[in-house]
KOLMIMI-969190 format. One record per atom (N, C-alpha, C): residue number from 1; residue in three letters; chain; z, x, y. Coordinates in Angstrom, 2 decimals. Layout:
N
PT pos code unit      c3      c1      c2
PT NUM  ALA    A       Z       X       Y
...
//
This chain:
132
PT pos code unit      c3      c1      c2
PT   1  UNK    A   64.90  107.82  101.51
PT   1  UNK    A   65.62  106.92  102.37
PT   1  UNK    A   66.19  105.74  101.57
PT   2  UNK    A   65.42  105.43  100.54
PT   2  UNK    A   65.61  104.18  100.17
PT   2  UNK    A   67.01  104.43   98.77
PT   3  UNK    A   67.24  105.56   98.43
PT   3  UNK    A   68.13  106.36   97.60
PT   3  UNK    A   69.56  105.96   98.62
PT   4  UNK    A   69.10  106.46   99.33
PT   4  UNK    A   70.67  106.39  100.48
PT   4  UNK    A   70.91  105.07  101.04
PT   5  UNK    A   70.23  104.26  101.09
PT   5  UNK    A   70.82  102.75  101.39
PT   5  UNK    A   71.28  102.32   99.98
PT   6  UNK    A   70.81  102.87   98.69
PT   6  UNK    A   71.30  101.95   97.54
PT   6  UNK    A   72.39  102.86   97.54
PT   7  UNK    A   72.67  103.70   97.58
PT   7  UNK    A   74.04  104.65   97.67
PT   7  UNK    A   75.19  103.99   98.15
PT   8  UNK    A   74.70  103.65   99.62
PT   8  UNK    A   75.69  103.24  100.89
PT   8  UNK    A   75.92  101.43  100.41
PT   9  UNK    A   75.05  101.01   99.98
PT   9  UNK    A   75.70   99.56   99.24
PT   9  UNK    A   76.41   99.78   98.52
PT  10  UNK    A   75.80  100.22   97.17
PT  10  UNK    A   76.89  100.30   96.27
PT  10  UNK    A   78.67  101.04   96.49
PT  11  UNK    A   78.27  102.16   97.33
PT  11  UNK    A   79.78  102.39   97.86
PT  11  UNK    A   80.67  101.06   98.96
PT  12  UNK    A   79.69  100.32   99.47
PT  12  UNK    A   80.70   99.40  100.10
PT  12  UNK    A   81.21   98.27   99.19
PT  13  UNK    A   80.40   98.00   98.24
PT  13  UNK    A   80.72   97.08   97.42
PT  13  UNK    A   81.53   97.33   96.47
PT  14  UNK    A   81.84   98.80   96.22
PT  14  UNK    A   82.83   99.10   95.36
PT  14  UNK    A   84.46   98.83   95.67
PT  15  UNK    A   84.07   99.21   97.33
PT  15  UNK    A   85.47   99.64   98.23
PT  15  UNK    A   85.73   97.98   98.41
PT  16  UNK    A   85.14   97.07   98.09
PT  16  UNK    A   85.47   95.79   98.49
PT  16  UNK    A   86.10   95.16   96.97
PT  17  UNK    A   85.82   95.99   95.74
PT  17  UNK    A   86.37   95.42   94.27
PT  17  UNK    A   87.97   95.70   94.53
PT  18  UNK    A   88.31   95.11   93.48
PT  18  UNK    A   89.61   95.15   92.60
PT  18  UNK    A   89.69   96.56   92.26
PT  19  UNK    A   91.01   97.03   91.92
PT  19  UNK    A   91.53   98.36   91.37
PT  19  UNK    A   90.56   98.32   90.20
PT  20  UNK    A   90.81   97.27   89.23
PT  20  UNK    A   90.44   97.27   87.55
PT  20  UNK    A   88.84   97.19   88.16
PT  21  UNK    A   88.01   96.73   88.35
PT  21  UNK    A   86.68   96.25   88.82
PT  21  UNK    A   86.39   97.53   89.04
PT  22  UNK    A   87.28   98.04   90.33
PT  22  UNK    A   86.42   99.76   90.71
PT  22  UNK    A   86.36  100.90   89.30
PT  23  UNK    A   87.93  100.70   88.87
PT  23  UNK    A   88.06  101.52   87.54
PT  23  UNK    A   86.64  101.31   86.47
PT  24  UNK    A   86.65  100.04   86.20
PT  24  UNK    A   85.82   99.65   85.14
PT  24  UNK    A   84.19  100.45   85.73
PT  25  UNK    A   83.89   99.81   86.86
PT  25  UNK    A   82.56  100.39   87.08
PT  25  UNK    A   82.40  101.74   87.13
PT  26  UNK    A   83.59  102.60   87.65
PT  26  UNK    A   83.19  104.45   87.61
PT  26  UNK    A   83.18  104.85   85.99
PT  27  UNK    A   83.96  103.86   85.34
PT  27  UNK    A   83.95  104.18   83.77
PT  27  UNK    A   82.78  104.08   83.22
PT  28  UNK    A   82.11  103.31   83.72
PT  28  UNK    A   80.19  102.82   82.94
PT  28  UNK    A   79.70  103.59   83.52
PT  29  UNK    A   79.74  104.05   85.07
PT  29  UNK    A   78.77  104.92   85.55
PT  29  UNK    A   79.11  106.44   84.74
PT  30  UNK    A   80.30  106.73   84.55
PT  30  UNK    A   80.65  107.99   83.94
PT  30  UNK    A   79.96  108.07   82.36
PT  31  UNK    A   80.36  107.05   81.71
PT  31  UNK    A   79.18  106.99   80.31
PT  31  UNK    A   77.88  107.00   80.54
PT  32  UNK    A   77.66  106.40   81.57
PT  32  UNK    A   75.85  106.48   81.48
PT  32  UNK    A   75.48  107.64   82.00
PT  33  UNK    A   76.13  108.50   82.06
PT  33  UNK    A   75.76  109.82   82.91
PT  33  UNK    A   75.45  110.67   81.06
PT  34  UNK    A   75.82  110.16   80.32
PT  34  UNK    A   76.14  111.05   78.88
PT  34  UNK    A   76.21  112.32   78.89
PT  35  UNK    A   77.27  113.18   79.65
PT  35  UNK    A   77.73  114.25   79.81
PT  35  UNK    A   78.14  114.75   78.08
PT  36  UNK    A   78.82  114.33   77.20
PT  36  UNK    A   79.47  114.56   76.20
PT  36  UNK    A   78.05  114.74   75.21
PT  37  UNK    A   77.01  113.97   75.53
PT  37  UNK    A   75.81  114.25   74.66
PT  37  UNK    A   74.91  115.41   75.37
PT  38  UNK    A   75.37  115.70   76.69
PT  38  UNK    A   74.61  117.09   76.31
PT  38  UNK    A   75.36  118.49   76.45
PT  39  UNK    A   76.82  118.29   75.33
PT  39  UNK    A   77.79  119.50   75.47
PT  39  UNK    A   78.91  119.09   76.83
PT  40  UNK    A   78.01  118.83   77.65
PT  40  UNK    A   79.27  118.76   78.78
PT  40  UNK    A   80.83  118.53   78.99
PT  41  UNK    A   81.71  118.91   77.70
PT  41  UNK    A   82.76  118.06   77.60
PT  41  UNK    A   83.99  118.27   78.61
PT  42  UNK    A   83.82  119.50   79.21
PT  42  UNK    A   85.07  119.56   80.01
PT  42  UNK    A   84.65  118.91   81.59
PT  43  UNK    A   83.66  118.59   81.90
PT  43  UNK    A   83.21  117.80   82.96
PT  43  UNK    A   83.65  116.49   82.58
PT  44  UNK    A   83.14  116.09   81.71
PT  44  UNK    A   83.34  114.53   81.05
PT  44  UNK    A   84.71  114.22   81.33
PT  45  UNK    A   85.31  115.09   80.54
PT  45  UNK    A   87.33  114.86   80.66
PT  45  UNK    A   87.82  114.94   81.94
PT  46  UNK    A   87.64  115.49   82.97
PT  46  UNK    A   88.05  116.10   84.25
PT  46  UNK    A   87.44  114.80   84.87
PT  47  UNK    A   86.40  114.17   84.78
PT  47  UNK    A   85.84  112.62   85.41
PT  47  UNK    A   86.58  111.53   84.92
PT  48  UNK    A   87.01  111.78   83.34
PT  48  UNK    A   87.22  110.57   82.82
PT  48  UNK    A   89.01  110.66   82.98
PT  49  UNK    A   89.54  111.94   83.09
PT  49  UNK    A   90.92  110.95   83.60
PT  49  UNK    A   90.79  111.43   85.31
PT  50  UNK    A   89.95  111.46   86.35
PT  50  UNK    A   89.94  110.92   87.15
PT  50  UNK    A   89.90  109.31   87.39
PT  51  UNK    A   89.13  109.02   86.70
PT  51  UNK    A   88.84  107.23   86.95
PT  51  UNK    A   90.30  106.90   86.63
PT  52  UNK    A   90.87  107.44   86.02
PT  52  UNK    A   92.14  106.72   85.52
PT  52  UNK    A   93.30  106.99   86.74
PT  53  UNK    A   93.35  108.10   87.04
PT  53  UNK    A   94.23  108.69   87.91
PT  53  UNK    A   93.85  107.70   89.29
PT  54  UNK    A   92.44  108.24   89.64
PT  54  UNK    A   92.33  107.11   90.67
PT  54  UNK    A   92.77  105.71   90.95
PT  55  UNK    A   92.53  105.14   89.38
PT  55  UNK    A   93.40  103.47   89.71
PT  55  UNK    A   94.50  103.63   89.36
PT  56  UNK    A   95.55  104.49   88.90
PT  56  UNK    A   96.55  104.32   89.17
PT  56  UNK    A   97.04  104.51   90.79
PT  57  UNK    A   96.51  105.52   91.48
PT  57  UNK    A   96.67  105.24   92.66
PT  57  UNK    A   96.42  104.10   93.67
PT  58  UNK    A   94.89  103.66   93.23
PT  58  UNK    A   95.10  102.42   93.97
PT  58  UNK    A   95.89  101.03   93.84
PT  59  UNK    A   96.21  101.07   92.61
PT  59  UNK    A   97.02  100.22   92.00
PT  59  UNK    A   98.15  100.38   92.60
PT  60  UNK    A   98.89  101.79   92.27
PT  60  UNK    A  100.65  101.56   92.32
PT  60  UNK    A  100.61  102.63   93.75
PT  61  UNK    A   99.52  102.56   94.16
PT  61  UNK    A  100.18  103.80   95.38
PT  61  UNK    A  100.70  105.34   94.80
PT  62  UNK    A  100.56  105.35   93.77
PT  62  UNK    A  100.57  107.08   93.30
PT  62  UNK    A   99.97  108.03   93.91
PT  63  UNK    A   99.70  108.73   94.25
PT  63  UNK    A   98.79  109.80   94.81
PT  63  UNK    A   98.66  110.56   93.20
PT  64  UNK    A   97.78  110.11   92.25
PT  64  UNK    A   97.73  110.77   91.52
PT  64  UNK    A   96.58  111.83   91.08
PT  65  UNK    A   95.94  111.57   91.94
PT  65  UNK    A   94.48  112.36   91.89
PT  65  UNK    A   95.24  114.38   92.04
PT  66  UNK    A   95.63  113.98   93.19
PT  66  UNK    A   96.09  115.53   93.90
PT  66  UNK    A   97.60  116.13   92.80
PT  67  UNK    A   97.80  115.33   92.20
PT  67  UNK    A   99.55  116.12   91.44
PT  67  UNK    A   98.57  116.64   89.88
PT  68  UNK    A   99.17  117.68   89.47
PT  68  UNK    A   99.37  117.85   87.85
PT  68  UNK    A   99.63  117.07   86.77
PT  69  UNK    A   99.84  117.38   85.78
PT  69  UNK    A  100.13  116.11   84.90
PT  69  UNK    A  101.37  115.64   84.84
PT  70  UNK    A  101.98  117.28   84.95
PT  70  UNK    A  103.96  116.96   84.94
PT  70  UNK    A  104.50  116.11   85.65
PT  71  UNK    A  103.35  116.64   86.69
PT  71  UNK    A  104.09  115.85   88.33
PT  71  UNK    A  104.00  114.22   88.53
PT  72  UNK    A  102.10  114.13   87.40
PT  72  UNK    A  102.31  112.46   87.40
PT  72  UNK    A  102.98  111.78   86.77
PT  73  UNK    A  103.31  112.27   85.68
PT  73  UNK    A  104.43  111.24   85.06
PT  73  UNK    A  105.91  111.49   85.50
PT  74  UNK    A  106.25  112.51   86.25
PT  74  UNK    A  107.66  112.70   86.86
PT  74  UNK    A  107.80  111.48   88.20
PT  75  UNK    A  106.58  111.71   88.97
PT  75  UNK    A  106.24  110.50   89.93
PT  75  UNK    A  106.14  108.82   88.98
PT  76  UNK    A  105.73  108.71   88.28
PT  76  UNK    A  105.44  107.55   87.43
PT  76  UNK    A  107.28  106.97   86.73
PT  77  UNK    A  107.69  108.33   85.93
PT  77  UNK    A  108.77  107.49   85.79
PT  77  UNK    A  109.56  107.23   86.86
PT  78  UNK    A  109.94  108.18   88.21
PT  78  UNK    A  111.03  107.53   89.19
PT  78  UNK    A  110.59  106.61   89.92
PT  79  UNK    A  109.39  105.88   90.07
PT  79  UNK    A  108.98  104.83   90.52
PT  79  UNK    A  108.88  103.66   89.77
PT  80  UNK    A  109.22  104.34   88.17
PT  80  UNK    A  109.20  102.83   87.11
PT  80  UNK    A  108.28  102.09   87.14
PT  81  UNK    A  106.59  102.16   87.62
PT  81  UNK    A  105.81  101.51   87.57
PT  81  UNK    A  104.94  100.98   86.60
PT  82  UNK    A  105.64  101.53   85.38
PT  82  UNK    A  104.85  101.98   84.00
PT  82  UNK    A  105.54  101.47   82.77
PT  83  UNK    A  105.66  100.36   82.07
PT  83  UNK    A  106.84  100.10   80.86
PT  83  UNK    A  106.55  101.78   80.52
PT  84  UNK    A  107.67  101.50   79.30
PT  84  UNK    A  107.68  103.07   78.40
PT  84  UNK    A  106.77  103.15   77.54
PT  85  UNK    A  106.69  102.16   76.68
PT  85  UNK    A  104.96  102.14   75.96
PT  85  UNK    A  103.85  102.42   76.65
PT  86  UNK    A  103.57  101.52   78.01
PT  86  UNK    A  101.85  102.09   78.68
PT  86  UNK    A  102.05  103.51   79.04
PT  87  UNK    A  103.46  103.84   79.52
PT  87  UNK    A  103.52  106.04   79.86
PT  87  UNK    A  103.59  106.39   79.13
PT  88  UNK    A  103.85  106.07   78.04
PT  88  UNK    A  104.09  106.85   76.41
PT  88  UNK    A  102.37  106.77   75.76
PT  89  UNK    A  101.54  105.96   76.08
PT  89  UNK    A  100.04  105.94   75.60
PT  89  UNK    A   99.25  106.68   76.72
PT  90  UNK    A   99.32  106.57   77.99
PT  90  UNK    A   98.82  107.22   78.76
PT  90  UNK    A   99.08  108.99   78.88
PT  91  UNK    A  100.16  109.22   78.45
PT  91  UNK    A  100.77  110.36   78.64
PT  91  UNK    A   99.83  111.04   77.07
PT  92  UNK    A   99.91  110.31   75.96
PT  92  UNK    A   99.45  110.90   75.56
PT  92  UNK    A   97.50  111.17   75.61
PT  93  UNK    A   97.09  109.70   75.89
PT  93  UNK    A   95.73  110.15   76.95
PT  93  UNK    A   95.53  111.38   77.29
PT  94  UNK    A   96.23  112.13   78.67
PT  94  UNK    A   96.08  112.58   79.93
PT  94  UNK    A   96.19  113.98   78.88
PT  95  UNK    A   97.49  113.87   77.79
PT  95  UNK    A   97.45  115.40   77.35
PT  95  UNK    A   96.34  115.87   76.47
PT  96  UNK    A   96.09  114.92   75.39
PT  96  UNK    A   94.96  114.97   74.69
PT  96  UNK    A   93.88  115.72   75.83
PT  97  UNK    A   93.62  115.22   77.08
PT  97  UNK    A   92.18  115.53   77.73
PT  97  UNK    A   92.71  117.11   78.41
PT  98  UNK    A   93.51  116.75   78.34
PT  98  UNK    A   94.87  118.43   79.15
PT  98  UNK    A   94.29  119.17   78.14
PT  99  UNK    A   94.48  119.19   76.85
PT  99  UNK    A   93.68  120.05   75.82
PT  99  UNK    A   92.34  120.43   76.18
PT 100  UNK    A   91.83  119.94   76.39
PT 100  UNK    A   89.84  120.18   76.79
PT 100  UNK    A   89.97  120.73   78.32
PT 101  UNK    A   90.60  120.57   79.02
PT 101  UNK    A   89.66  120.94   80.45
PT 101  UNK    A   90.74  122.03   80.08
PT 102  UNK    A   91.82  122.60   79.72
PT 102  UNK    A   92.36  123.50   80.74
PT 102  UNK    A   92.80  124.50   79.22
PT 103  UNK    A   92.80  124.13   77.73
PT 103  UNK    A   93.48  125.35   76.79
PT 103  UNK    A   91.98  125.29   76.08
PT 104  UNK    A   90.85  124.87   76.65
PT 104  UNK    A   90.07  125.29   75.56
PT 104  UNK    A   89.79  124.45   74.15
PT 105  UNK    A   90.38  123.64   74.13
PT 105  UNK    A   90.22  123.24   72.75
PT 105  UNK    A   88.62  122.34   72.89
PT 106  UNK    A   88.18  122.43   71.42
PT 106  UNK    A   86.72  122.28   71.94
PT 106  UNK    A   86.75  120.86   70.95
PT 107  UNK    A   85.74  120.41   72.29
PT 107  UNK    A   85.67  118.56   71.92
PT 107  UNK    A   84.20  118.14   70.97
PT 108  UNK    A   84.70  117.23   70.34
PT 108  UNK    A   83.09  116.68   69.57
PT 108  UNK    A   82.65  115.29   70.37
PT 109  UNK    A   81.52  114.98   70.05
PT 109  UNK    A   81.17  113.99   70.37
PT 109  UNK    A   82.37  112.40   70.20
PT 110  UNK    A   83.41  112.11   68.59
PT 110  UNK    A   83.86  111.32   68.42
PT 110  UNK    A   84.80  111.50   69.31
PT 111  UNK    A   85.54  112.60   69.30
PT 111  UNK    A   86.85  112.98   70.33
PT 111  UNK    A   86.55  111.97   71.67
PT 112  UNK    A   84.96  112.46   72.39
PT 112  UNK    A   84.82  112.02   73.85
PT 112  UNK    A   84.68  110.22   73.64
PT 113  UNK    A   83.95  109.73   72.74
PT 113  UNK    A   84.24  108.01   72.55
PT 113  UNK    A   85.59  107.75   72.50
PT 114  UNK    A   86.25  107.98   71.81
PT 114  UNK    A   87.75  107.59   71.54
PT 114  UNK    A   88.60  108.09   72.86
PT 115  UNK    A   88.15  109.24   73.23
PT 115  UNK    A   88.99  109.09   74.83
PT 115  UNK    A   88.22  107.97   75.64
PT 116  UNK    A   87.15  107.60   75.77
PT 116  UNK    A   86.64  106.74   76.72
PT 116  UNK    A   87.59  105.22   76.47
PT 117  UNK    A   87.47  105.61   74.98
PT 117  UNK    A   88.12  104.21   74.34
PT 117  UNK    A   89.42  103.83   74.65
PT 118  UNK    A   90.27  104.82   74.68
PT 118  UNK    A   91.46  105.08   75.15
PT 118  UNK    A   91.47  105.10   76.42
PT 119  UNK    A   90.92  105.29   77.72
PT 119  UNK    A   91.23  105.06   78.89
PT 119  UNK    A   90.38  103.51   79.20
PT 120  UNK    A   89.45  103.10   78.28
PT 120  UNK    A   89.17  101.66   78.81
PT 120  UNK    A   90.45  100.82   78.27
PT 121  UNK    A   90.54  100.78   76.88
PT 121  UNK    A   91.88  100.22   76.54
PT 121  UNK    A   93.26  100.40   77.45
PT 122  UNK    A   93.45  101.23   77.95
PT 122  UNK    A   95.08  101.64   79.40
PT 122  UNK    A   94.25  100.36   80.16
PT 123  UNK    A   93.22  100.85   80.72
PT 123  UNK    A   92.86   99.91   82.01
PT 123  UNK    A   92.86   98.93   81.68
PT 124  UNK    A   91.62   97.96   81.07
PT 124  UNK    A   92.49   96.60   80.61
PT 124  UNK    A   93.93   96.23   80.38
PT 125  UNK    A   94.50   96.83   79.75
PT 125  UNK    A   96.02   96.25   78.65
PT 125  UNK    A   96.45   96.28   80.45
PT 126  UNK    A   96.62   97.64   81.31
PT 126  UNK    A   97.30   97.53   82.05
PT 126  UNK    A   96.88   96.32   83.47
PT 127  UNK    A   95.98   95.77   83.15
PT 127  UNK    A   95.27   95.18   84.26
PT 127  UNK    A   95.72   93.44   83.73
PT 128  UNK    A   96.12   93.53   81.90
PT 128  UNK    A   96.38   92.11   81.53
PT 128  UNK    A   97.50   91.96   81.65
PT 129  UNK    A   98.64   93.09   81.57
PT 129  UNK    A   99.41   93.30   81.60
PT 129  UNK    A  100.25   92.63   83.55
PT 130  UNK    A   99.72   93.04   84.05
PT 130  UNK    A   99.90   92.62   85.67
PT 130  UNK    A   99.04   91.60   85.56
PT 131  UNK    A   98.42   90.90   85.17
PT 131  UNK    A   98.30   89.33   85.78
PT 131  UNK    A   99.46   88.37   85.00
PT 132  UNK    A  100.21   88.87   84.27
PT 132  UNK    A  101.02   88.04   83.71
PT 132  UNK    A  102.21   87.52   84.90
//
C-alpha cells in the first residue's frame, strides 16, 4: 500500500513540474535504473529518447512520442520550433540511438554515457536557450 501512495505522489508532483524539471527527473530515474550495466541497451535507448521526445512534446506541442523519426523532424522543421543547430544535434542524437533499437548495431557501455550525455546536454542548452 505504502508503494502506491509514493507512486501516486510522485506522479502528481511530476505533472505539476516544468517541461525541463519533468525531462530532467525521468532522465535520473532512467540512469538509476542502470539498464546499460546490465546489457540492456536497446531498452535504455528506446527510454532515453523517449524522455526526450516526451519534452519536446510538452514543450512545443509535438506529438512526438507516437511519429517516427522522419516524421519528427519533418513535423519539427514545418513548425520551425528548433534553430538549425539544436535539429541538426538532436537529429543526430535520435539517429545515433535509431542505430541500437532498430539496425542492430551493438552498444557499449561508453556509447550509452555519451548518449545520456547528449540528451542531458539538448535538454539544458534547449531549456537555456528559451529562457533567453
Amino acid at each position: 500500500m505504502w508503494r502506491l501512495v509514493r507512486w501516486w505522489l510522485r506522479l502528481v508532483r511530476e505533472r505539476r513540474m516544468s517541461p525541463i524539471e519533468r525531462a530532467l527527473a525521468e532522465l535520473d530515474r532512467l540512469l538509476r535504473r542502470g539498464l546499460p550495466e546490465r546489457g540492456r541497451y536497446k531498452d535504455y535507448y528506446v527510454e532515453l529518447t523517449m524522455v526526450v521526445r516526451r519534452y519536446i512534446q510538452r514543450k512545443y506541442g509535438i506529438r512526438a512520442p507516437s511519429l517516427t523519426t522522419g516524421e519528427f523532424f519533418a513535423e519539427i522543421a514545418a513548425s520551425g520550433v528548433l534553430a538549425s543547430d539544436k535539429a541538426r544535434h538532436l537529429n543526430e542524437f535520435m539517429t545515433s540511438a535509431d542505430l541500437v533499437k532498430f539496425a542492430g548495431v551493438q552498444a557499449t557501455l561508453d556509447m550509452a554515457q555519451a548518449a545520456a550525455a547528449s540528451a542531458r546536454g539538448y535538454l539544458e542548452g534547449d531549456n537555456r536557450e528559451g529562457e533567453k
